[in-house]
C-alpha positions in Angstrom: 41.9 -28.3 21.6 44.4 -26.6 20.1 43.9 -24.4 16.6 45.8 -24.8 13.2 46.2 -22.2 10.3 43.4 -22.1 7.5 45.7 -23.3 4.6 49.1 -24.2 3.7 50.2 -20.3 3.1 50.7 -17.2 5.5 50.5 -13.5 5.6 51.6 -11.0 8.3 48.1 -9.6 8.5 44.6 -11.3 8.2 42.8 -10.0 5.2 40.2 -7.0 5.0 36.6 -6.8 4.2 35.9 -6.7 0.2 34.5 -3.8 -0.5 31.8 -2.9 -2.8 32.6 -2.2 -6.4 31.4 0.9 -8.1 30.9 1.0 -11.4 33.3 1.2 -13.9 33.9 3.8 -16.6 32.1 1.5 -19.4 28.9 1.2 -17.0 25.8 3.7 -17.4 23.1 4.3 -15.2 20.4 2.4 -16.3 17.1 5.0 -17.0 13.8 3.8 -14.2 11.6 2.3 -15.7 8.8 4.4 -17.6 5.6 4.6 -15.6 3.0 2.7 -17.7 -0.5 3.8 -17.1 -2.8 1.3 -16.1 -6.2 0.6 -17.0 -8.4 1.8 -15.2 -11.6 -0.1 -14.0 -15.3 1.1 -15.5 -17.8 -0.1 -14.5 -19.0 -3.0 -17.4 -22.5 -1.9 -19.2 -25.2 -4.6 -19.9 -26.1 -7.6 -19.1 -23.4 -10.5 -17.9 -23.4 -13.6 -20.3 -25.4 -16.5 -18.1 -28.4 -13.0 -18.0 -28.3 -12.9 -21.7 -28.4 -16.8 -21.9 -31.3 -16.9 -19.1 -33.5 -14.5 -20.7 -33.1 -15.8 -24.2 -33.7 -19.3 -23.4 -36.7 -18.3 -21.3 -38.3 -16.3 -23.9 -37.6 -19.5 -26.5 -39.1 -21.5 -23.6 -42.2 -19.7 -23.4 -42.5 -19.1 -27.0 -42.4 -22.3 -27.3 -44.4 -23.5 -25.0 -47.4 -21.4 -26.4 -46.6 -23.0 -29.5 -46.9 -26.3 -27.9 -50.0 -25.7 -26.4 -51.5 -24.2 -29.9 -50.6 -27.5 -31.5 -51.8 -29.7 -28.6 -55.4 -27.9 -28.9 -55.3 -28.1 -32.7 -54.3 -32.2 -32.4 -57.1 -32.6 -29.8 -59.4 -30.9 -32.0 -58.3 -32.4 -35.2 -59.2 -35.8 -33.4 -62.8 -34.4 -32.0 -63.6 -33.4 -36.0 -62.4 -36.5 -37.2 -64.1 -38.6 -34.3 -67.5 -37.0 -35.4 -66.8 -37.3 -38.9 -66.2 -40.9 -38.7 -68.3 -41.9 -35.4 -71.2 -40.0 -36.2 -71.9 -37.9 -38.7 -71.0 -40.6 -41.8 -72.9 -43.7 -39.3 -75.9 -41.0 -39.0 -75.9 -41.0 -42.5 -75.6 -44.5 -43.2 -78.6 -45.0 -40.8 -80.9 -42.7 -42.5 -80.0 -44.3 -45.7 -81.0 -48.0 -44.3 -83.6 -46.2 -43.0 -84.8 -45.1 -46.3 -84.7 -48.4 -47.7 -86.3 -50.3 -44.8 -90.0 -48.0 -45.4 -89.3 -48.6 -49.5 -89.6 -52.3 -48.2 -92.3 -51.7 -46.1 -94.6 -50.1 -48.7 -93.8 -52.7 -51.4 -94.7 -55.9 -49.1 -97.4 -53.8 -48.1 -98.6 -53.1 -52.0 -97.4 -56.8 -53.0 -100.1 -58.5 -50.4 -102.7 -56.0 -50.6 -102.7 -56.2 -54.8 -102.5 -60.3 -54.4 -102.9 -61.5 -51.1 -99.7 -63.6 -51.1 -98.2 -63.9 -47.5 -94.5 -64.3 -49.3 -95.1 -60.5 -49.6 -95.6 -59.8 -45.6 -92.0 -61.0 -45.7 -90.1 -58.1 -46.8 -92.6 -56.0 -44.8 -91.9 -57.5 -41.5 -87.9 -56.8 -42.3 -88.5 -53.5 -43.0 -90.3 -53.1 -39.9 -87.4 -54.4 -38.0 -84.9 -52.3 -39.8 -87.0 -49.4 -39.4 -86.7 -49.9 -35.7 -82.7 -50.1 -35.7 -81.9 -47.5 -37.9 -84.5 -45.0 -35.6 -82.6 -46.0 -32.4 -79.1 -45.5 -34.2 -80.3 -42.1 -35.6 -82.0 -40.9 -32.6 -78.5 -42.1 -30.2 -76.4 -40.1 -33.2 -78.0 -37.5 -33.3 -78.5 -36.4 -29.3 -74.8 -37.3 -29.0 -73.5 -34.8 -31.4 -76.1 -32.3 -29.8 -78.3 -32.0 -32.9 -81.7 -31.6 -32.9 -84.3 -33.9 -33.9 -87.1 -32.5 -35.5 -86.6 -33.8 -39.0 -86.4 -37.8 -37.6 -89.5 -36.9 -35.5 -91.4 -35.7 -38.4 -90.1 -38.5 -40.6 -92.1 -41.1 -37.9 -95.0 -39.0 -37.7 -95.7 -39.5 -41.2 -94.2 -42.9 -41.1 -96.9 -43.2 -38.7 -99.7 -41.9 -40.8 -99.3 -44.3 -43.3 -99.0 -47.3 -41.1 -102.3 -45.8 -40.0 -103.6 -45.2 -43.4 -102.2 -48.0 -45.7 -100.1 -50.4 -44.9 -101.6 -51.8 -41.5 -105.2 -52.2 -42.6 -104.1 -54.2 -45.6 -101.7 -56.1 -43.9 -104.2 -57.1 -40.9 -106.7 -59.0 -44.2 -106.6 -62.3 -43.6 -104.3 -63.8 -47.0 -105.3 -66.0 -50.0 -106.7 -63.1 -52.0 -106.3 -59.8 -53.4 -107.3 -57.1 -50.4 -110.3 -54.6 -52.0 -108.5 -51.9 -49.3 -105.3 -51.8 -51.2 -106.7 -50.6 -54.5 -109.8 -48.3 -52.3 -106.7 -46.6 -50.6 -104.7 -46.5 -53.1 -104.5 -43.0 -53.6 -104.8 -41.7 -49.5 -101.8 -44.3 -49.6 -99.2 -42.9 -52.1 -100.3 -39.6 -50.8 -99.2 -40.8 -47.3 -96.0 -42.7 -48.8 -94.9 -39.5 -51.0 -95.1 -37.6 -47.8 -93.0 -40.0 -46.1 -90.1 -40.3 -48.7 -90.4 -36.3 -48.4 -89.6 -36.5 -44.6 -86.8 -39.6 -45.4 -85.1 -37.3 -48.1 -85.2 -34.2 -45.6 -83.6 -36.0 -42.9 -81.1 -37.6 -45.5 -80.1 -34.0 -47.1 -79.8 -32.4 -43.1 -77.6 -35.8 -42.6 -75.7 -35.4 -45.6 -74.9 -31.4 -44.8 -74.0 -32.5 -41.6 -71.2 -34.8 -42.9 -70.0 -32.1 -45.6 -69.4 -29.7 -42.9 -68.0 -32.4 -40.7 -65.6 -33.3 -43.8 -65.2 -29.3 -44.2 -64.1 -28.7 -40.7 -61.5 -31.5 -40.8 -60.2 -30.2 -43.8 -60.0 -26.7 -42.1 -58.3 -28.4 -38.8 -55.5 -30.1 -40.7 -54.6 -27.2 -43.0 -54.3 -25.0 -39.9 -52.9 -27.3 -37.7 -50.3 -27.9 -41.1 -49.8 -23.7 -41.0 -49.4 -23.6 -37.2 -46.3 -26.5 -37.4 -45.1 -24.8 -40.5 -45.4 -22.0 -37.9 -43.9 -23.8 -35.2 -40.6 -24.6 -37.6 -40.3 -21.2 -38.4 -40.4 -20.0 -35.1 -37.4 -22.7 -34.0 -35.7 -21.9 -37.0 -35.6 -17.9 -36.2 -34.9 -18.4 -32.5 -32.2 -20.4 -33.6 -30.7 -17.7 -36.1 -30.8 -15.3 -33.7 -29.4 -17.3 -31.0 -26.4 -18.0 -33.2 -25.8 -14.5 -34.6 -26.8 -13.3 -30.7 -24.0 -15.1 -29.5 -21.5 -14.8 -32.4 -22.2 -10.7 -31.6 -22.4 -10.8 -28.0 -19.9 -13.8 -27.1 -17.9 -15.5 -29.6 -17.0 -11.9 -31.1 -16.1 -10.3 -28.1 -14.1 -13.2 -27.2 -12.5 -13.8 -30.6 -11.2 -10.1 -30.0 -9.7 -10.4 -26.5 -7.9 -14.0 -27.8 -6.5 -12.1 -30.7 -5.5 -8.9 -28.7 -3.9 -11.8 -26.3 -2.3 -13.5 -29.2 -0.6 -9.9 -29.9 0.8 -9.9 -26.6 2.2 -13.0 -26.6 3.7 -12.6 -29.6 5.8 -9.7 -28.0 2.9 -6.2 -28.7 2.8 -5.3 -25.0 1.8 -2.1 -25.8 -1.0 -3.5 -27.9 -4.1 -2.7 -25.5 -7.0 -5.3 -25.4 -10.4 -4.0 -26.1 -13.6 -4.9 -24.7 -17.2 -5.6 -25.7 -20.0 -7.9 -25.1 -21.6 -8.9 -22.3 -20.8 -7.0 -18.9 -18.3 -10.7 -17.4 -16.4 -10.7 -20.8 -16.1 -7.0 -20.4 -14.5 -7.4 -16.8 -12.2 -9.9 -18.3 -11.3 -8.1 -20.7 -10.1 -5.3 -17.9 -8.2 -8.0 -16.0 -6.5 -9.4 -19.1 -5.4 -6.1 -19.7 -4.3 -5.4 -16.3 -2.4 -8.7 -16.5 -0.9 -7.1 -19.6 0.2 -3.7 -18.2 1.7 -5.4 -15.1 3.6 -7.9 -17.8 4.7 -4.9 -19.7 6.1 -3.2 -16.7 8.0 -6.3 -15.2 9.1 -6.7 -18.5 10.9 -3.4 -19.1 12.1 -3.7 -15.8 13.7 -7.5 -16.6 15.5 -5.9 -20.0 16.5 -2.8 -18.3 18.5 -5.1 -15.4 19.4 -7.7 -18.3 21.0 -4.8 -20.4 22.1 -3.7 -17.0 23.9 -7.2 -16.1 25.3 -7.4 -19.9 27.1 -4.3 -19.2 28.4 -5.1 -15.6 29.1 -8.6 -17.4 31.3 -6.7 -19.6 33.0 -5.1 -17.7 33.8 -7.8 -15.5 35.4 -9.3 -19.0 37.6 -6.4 -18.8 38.5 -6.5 -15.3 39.3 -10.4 -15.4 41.3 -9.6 -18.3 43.3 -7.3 -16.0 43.8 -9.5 -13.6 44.5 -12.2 -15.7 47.5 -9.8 -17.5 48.5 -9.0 -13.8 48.6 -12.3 -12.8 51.1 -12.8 -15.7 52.9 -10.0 -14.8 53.2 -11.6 -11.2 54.4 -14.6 -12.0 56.9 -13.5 -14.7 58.2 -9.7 -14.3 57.4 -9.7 -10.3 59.7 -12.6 -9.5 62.5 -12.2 -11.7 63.6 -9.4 -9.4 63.0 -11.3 -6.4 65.0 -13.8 -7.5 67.7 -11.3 -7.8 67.7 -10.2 -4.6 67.6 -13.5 -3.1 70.6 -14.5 -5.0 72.7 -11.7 -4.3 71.7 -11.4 -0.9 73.0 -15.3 -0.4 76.0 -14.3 -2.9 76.7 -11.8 0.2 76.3 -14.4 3.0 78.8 -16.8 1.3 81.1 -14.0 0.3 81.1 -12.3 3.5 80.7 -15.1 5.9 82.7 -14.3 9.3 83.9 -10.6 8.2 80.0 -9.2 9.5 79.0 -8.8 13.1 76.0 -11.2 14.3 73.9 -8.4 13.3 74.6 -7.8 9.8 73.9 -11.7 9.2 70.7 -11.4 10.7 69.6 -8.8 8.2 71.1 -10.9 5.4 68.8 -13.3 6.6 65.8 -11.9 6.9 66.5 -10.1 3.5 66.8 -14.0 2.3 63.6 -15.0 4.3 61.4 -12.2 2.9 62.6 -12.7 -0.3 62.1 -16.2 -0.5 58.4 -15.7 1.6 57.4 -13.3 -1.1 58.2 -15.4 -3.7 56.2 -18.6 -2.6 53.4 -15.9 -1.8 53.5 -14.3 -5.6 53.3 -18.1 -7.0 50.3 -18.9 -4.3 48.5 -16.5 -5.7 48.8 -17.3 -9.5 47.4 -20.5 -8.2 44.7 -19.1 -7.0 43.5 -17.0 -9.3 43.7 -19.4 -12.0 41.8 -21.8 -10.1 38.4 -21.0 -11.1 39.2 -21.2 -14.7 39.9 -24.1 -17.3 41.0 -24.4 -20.4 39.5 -28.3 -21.5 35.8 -29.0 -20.7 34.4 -30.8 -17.6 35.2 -35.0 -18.2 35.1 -38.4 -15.7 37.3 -38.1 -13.3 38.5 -41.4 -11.6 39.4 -40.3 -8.2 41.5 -43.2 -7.4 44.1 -42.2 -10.3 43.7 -38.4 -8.9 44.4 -39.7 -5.6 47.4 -41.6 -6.7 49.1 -38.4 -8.3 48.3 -36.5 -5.2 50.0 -38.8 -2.6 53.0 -39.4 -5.2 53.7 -35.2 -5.1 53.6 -35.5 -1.3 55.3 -38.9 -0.9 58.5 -37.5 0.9 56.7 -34.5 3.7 54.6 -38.6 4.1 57.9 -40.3 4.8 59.1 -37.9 7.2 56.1 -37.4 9.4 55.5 -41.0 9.5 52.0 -40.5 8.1 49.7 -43.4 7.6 47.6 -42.5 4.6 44.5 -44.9 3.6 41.1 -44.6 1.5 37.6 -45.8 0.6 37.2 -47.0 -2.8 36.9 -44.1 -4.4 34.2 -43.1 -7.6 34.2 -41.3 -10.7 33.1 -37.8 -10.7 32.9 -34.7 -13.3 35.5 -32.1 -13.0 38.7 -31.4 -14.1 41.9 -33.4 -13.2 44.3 -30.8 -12.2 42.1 -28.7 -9.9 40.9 -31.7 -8.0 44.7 -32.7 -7.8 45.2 -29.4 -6.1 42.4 -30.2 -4.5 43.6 -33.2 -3.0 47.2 -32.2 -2.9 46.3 -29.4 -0.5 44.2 -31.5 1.9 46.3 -34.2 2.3 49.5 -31.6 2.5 47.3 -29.9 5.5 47.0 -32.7 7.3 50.4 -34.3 7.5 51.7 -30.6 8.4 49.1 -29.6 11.0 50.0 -33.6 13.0 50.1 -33.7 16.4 53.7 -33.4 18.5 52.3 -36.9 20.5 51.5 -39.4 17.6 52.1 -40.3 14.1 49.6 -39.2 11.5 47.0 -40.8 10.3 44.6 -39.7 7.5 42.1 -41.4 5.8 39.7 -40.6 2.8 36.1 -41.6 2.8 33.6 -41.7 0.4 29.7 -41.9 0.4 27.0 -41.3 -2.2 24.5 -38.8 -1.4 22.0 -38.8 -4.6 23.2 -37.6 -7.9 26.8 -36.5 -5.9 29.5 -37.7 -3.8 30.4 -36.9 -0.5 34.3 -36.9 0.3 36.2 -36.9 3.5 39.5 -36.1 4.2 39.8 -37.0 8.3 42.9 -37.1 10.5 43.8 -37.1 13.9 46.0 -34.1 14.3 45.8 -30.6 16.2 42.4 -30.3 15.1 40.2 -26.6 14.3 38.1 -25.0 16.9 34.7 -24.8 15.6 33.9 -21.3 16.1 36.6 -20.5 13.1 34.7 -23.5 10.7 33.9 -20.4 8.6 36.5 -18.2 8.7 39.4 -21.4 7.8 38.1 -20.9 4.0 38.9 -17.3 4.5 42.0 -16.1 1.9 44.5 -15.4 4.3 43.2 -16.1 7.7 45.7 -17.6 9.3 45.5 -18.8 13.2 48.8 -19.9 13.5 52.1 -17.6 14.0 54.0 -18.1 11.1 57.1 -19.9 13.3 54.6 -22.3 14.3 53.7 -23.5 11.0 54.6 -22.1 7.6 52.5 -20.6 4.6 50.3 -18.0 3.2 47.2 -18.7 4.3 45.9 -19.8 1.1 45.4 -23.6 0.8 41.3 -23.6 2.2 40.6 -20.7 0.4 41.7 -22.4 -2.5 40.2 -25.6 -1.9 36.5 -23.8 -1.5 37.2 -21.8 -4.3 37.9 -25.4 -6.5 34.5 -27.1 -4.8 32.4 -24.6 -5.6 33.9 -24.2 -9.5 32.6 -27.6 -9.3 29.3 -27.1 -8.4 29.9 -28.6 -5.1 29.9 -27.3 -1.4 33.2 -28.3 0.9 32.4 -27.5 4.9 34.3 -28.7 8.4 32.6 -31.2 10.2 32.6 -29.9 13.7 31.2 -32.4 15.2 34.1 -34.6 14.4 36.7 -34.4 17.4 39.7 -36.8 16.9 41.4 -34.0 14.9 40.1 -32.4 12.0 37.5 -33.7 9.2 36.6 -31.8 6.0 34.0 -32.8 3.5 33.2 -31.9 0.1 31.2 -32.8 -2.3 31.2 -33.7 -6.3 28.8 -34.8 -8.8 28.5 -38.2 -9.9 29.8 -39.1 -13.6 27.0 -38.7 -16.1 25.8 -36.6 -18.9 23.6 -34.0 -16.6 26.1 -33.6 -14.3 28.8 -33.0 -17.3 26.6 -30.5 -18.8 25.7 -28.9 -15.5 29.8 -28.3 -15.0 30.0 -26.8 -18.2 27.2 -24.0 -17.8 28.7 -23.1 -14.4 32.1 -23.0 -15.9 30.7 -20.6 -18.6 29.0 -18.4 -16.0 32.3 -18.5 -13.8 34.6 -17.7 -17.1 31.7 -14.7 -17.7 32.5 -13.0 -14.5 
C-alpha cells in the first residue's frame, strides 16, 4: 500500500521535538513544603472504655445482687413472722380463751346439778367437757409447732384434773332428782380447786397473749426494716446511677465531646488546631489517630495550595504567552504577508516584463522566487488557522451536522467535479460544538480525500455515523492511496508530511488541525487501521444536550486558560 501526506499542507523539513518550557520571568520557585511535626504515639494510660463499662456494671451487679438477696431473706422472713402471727400464735390464743370458757362451763353445770339435782345442768357440763378436749389438742399442736414449751397447758390439766377429782365428778356421778349433799360438803375444797384452775387458765392466757405481742412486735420490726432496706435498695440504684452518668459524662461523653469539637475546628479550616486527648485508654488512641489524620491533612494540604498557587502562576503566565502568540499571529497574517505579496507581485511583474529577453535560467529563478513566495504565503495563512483553532469566540450550541456537511461539500464542490468524486453520507445527528471549526473540520477531511485518490479509480467517500453512548462516532472513509499503519500516530503530527511536495501539495497541517479541533471538543479522532480499501478516520462528538453543552464550555474555559 502506498502512503499519503498527514494533511493538506507541506514543509521542507518534518518538525522537531517540543521542548520543555522553563519558567518564565513572572514564575517563582515555589518554597517545599514546611516539615510538620507529627504526633507522636504514647502509650494511652488507664483503662479502655468496654474495662471501665465491665467493671462498673459488675460492681452494680453484685451490689445489687446482695441487695437482692437482703430483700429476699427479709420477704421470706416477713412471711415466717406473719405466718406465726396469724397461724399460730393469735389461733393459740383464741384456743386458750375457748379453753377458759369451756372449764367456766364445766364448774357451773357442775355447781347447777350438785346445788339442785336438775339433769338440764349436766348439759353445759358435758359441752364443756368436749370443748375442753378441742381447745387442749389445738393448744398442745400450736404450741410444739412453734417450738414452745408446754409447761403452763400441762399445769393447767393437772389442776383441771384435781378438781374433776375433787368436785365436779363426784357430784356429777349422784344419781339426779335432788340437791347432791357433796356439792355444798365440798364446797370449799371445790372453789379452792376451781380458783387454782382459773390461776393456771389465766397463766397460760397471759404467756399466750405475750407470745402474740411479740409475734405482732417482730412483724412490725420485719416490715420497717424490710421498708429501710428497699428505701436502701432505691438509694443504692439511684447513686450507681449518678455515678454512672457523671462516670461516663467524665470518662466518655467528655472526652469525646472534646475530640468532635477539636474535629469540628479542623474542618472548619484550624489545621493547626491540635486535638487533645483524655478518657479512657481506646478514646485516647483515637484521639492520636485523629490527630495523625490531621497532621497528614495539613501537610497534603500545604502541599495542594503551594502547587495551586504554583499552577495560578504558570496559568498566568501562559495568559501572557498566549497573548504573544495571539499578537504574533496578527502580526503574521497582516505585516508578514504584505511583503510577500510584494515580492510575488514584482517578481511576476518581471516574468511578464522580461519574458524572452532572460536565458532559461534566469526564468527558472523567477520562478522559484514566485513558488516560494506563493508557498510561504499559503503556509503563514495555515498557520493562523491553526492557532486559532482552539479558541472561540460564541459558546458551545447544537450543531446539525447535515447543514455543516452541506457548507463543507459546497466550499469543495469544484476540486469534487474534477476528480470525479462520489461523495455520500449517513443521516447525520446533532452534536455540541461550534459551526466553523467543525466546518474546517469537515472541509479538511473531505479535501484530504478527494486529493490523496487513487491514479486507477474515481473517488469515492462516504460519511458514517454511529451512536456510541452520550457521543457520536463519525467516519470519513474512502478508497484512495490509503496510510500505512505504522504512521497512524505520527499523520496528526504538525508538519509530518510523507509525501514529497511534487507529489502532492501542502503544509502538512490539515491532521494536525483536525485533532487539535476533536479534542477542543472533548472528543478523540484516530485512523482505523484495520480498515484497508483506502483510508478511514473516525472521530468522535458529544450528543446534543445540556451536560454535554456545559461539559464544552468548561473545557473551552480551561483551553482559553492555557
Amino acid at each position: 500500500m502506498t502512503s499519503r501526506e498527514a494533511g493538506s499542507d507541506e514543509l521542507d523539513h518534518p518538525a522537531s521535538g517540543a521542548t520543555a518550557a522553563s519558567p518564565g520571568p513572572g514564575l517563582e520557585p515555589v518554597p517545599e513544603p514546611a516539615t510538620r511535626r507529627r504526633p507522636t504515639r504514647r502509650r494511652p494510660t488507664g483503662w479502655t472504655t468496654s474495662r471501665w463499662l465491665t467493671v462498673g456494671v459488675g460492681c452494680t451487679l453484685v451490689v445489687l445482687v446482695v441487695l437482692g438477696l437482703v430483700g429476699a431473706w427479709l420477704l421470706a422472713h416477713g412471711t415466717a413472722v406473719n405466718q406465726r402471727l396469724i397461724n399460730r400464735s393469735t389461733p393459740a390464743l383464741i384456743a386458750a380463751v375457748r379453753l377458759d370458757a369451756s372449764l367456766v362451763n364445766q364448774e357451773t353445770g357442775a355447781r347447777g346439778y350438785g346445788m339442785t339435782g336438775h339433769v338440764d345442768f349436766l348439759e353445759p357440763y358435758r359441752l364443756g367437757v368436749a370443748e375442753q378436749d378441742r381447745a387442749v389438742r389445738e393448744l398442745r399442736q400450736l404450741l410444739t409447732a412453734d417450738g414452745e414449751r408446754t409447761d403452763a397447758l400441762d399445769t393447767l390439766l393437772t389442776r383441771a384434773d384435781r378438781w374433776h377429782e375433787v368436785y365436779a365428778d363426784p357430784i356429777v356421778a349422784a344419781p339426779s332428782g335432788r340437791p347432791v349433799p357433796l356439792a355444798t360438803a365440798q364446797a370449799g375444797a371445790g372453789k379452792a380447786a376451781f380458783d387454782a384452775l382459773r390461776a393456771a387458765s389465766i397463766t397460760l392466757n397471759g404467756q399466750l397473749t405475750e407470745a402474740r405481742a411479740q409475734a405482732r412486735a417482730d412483724l412490725v420490726a420485719v416490715r420497717t426494716l424490710r421498708n429501710w432496706t428497699f428505701t436502701a435498695i432505691a438509694a443504692v440504684i439511684l447513686v450507681v446511677a449518678v455515678l454512672a452518668f457523671v462516670g461516663l459524662r467524665r470518662a466518655v461523653s467528655g472526652p469525646l465531646a472534646r475530640l468532635a469539637g477539636d474535629a469540628e475546628r479542623v474542618t472548619a479550616g484550624s489545621f493547626d488546631h491540635p486535638i487533645r486527648s483524655g478518657g479512657p485508654a481506646d478514646i485516647q488512641t483515637v484521639a492520636w489517630a485523629v490527630d495523625l489524620m490531621r497532621s497528614r491533612l495539613a501537610e497534603a494540604y500545604t502541599t495542594s495550595e503551594q502547587a495551586r498557587l504554583k499552577v495560578d502562576r504558570q496559568a498566568d503566565e501562559l495568559r501572557r504567552s498566549n497573548t504573544d502568540l495571539e499578537q504574533f499571529a496578527y502580526v503574521a497574517s497582516h505585516d508578514l504577508q504584505e511583503p510577500l505579496r510584494k515580492v510575488t507581485s514584482f517578481c511576476q511583474l518581471l516574468q511578464r516584463r522580461y519574458a524572452g529577453q532572460l536565458d532559461e535560467r534566469g526564468e527558472q529563478y523567477i520562478g522559484f522566487i514566485v513558488d516560494g513566495a506563493t508557498r510561504m504565503q499559503r503556509l503563514i495563512q495555515d498557520l493562523l488557522a491553526f492557532s486559532r483553532a482552539g479558541r472561540a469566540d460564541q459558546p458551545a450550541e447544537t450543531v446539525e451536522l447535515e447543514q455543516v456537511y452541506d457548507r463543507a461539500t459546497d466550499s469543495l464542490a469544484l476540486a469534487v467535479q474534477e476528480a470525479g468524486a462520489e461523495l455520500s453520507h449517513d443521516v447525520l445527528p446533532a452534536v455540541v460544538g461550534h459551526p466553523s471549526h467543525l466546518e474546517m473540520l469537515l472541509t479538511n477531511l473531505l479535501g484530504n480525500a478527494v486529493k490523496f485518490r487513487h491514479p486507477d479509480r474515481a473517488p469515492v467517500i462516504h460519511v458514517g455515523a454511529v451512536r456510541d453512548g452520550d457521543q457520536w462516532q463519525i467516519s470519513v472513509t474512502d478508497n484512495g492511496i490509503g496510510i500505512d499503519p505504522q504512521y497512524s500516530d505520527r499523520v496528526f503530527v504538525i508538519f509530518q508530511r510523507l509525501h514529497a511536495r511534487d507529489e502532492f501539495p501542502g503544509t502538512g497541517i490539515g491532521l494536525a488541525l483536525c485533532k487539535k479541533i476533536i479534542e477542543y471538543h472533548g472528543g478523540r479522532i484516530w485512523l482505523d487501521t484495520e480498515y484497508s480499501g483506502g483510508t478511514r478516520v473516525v472521530f468522535t462528538l458529544n450528543a446534543a444536550g445540556p451536560a454535554a453543552a456545559a461539559g464544552l464550555a468548561a473545557a473551552a474555559g480551561t483551553d482559553s486558560a492555557v
